[in-house]
Structures are given as structure tokens and as C-alpha cells.
BAVO-189103 format. One record per residue (C-alpha): x, y, z. Coordinates in steps of 0.25 Angstrom, whole numbers, plus 5000, padded with zeros to 4 digits. Example, Ala and Ser with C-alpha at 12.3 -4.5 7.8 and 13.67 -1.06 7.14 Angstrom:
504949825031
505549965029
This chain:
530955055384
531454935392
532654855388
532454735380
533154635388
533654495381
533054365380
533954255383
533654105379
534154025390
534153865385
534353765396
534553635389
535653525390
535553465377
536453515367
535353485356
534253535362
534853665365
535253685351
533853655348
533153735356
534153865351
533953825336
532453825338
532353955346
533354015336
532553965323
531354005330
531754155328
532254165344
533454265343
533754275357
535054225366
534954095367
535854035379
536053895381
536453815395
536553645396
536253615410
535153675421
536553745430
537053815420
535553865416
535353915430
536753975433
536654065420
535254105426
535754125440
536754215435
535954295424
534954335435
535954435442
536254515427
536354675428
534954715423
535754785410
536054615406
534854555410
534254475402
532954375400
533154245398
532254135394
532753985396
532353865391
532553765400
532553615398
532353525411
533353405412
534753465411
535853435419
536553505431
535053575434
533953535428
532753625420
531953635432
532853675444
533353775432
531953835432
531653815446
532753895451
532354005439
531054015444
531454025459
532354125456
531754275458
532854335447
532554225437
530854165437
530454265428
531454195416
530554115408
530953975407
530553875396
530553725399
531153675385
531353515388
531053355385
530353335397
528753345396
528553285409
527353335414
527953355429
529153425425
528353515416
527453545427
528653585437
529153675426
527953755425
527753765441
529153815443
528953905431
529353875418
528553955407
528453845395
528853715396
529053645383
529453505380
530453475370
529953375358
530953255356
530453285341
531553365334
530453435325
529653455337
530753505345
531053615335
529553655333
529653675348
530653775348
530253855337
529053855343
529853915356
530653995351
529354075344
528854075357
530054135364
529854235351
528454295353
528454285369
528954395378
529754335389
């Protein structure tokens, strides 16, 4: 039987609030998984670059939800250069952001985001979203 590797929850998001929401919601959802957290688009993409060239024995999956306007590299040269990188396209990436502009949703699918999800100014709303995402992320094999 083959190893079970672990999932990792890569957030990408550079408000401090929103981070802890998006943690908290997944968390109450029932999500159990690592949850790692990184404030900028560089940082994001360093840790990836580096996580590509693991021994197979610590390899692990990783699933990052990615919000767009962050500083140093934005959301979508993050996923561009995920996508364009042979070690790393398979990684599903999740758009969790503010912006609902049609364009930049469109991009984000045709360089290859999986879901793209805006996030409701709404508290209430917001919440509902994640719990909704984080039930998601519990009955979808990634």
C-alpha cells in the first residue's frame, strides 16, 4: 500500500486579520491539516522553490490559498511562475481574495488556478465562506 503523504495548507495572504480568519474558519470547519502562513508573494515563492527539490521520504502536498494584491510579488506572478514550473503545476492553488474583477478572474483561471473565490467584505458572509471551504477541502481528494 502506498504512503499517505501529508497535506499542507499554504496561506498566502498579507493581512494579518484575514490570515487568522481564514485559519480559524478552516479549523472550525473540522480542517486538521498543517496550516502554514507567509505575508508577502516572495516569501510564498521562495518557500515553494525550495520545497520542490525535498528527498522523496519528506515530500509533501501542499495546497495554497493565494490572495492577489500582496506586496514584494503579487498573487498572480506567484501562480504564474507555479504553473510554469514543471516541478510544482500540479499543486492546486485556490484564489482566496477581495478582488472580483472579472479580467483578473479570468487570467487566474487561464494561467491555472483551480477555484477562485472572492472574499465578502461581510464578516458573517466571510465566515460562511470559509466553513464552506474548509468542508470543501474535507471531502475533495487533492
Amino acid at each position: 500500500m502506498e504512503n499517505i503523504k501529508e497535506l499542507v495548507i499554504l496561506i498566502a495572504e498579507d493581512d494579518d486579520g484575514h490570515a487568522e480568519l481564514i485559519r480559524a474558519g478552516l479549523v472550525e470547519s473540522g480542517v486538521c491539516n498543517k496550516i502554514m502562513r507567509f505575508s508577502n508573494g516572495e516569501d510564498t515563492w521562495n518557500f515553494l522553490s525550495a520545497s520542490k527539490n525535498q528527498k522523496p521520504k519528506d515530500f509533501k502536498y501542499y495546497l495554497l490559498l493565494l490572495d492577489i494584491h500582496m506586496p514584494q510579488m503579487d498573487g498572480v506572478e506567484v501562480l504564474r511562475l507555479i504553473k510554469s514550473d514543471p516541478k510544482l503545476k500540479e499543486m492546486p492553488v485556490i484564489i482566496l481574495t477581495t478582488t472580483d474583477d472579472p479580467r483578473e478572474i479570468e487570467e487566474c483561471y487561464q494561467i491555472g488556478c483551480n477555484i477562485y473565490i472572492t472574499k465578502p467584505v461581510d464578516f458573517i458572509k466571510f465566515s460562511e465562506t470559509l466553513n464552506h471551504l474548509g468542508l470543501f477541502l474535507q471531502i475533495v481528494k487533492v
